[in-house]
C-alpha positions in Angstrom: -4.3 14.4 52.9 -2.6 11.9 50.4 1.1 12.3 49.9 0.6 13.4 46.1 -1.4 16.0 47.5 0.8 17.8 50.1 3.7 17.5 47.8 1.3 19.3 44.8 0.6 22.4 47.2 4.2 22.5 48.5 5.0 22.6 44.5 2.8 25.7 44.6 3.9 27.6 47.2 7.7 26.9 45.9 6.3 28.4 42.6 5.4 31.5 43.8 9.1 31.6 45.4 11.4 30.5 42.6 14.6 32.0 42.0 13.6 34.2 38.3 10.5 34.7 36.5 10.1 31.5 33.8 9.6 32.3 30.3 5.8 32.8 29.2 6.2 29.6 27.6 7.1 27.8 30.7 4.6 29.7 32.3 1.9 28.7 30.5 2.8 24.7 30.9 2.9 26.2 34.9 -0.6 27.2 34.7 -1.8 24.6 32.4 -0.2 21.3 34.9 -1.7 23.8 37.7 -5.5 23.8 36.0 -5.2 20.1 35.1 -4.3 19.2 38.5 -6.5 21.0 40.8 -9.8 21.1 38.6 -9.6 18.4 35.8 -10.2 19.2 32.1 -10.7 22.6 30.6 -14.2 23.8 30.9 -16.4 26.9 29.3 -15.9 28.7 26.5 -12.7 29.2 24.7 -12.0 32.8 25.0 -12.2 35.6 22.2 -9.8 36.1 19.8 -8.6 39.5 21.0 -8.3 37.9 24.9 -4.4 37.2 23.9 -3.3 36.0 27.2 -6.7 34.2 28.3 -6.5 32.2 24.6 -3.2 31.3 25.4 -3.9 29.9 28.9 -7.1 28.1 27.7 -5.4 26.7 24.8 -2.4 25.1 27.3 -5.1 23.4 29.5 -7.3 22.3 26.5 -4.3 20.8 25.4 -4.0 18.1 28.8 -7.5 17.0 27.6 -7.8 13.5 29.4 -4.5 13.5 31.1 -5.4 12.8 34.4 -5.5 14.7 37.9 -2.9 12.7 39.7 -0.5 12.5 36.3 -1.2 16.1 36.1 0.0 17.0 40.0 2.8 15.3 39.3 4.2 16.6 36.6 3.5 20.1 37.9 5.8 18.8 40.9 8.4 17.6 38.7 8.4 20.8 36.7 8.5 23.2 40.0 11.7 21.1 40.7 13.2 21.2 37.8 12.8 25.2 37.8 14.6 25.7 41.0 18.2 24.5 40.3 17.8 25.7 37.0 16.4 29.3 37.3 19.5 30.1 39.7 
């Protein structure tokens, strides 16, 4: 397993464990660096209008179009980081 790699799922379990819930926009760049970095650019249909929350999460990832996996991993690191000094 590359180092990029262990570090990226360390990053995720240290999500699940942070100090206080993130805003929703936070969140959303959370789950978008997530998406990005584990499957690669947003795929299927964008969902309906009235899907608030799955729009929202689509939209996030859509927006990393191109951006790739290992950029992607990484900045989902640096984020996770970042969120545990500051959430305390």
């Amino acid at each position: 397993m590359s180092d990029l790699k262990a570090r990226f799922e360390q990053a995720l379990a240290d999500s699940k464990q942070l100090p206080a819930k993130p805003d929703n926009q936070t969140l959303l760049q959370i789950y978008s660096l997530f998406k990005q970095g584990s499957v690669g650019d947003a795929t299927g249909e964008r969902p309906g209008m009235m899907d608030f929350v799955g729009r929202a999460k689509f939209d996030a990832w859509a927006a990393l179009k191109g951006k790739g996996q290992d950029a992607a991993q990484q900045a989902y690191i640096d984020l996770i980081e970042s969120l545990k000094t500051s959430l305390k």
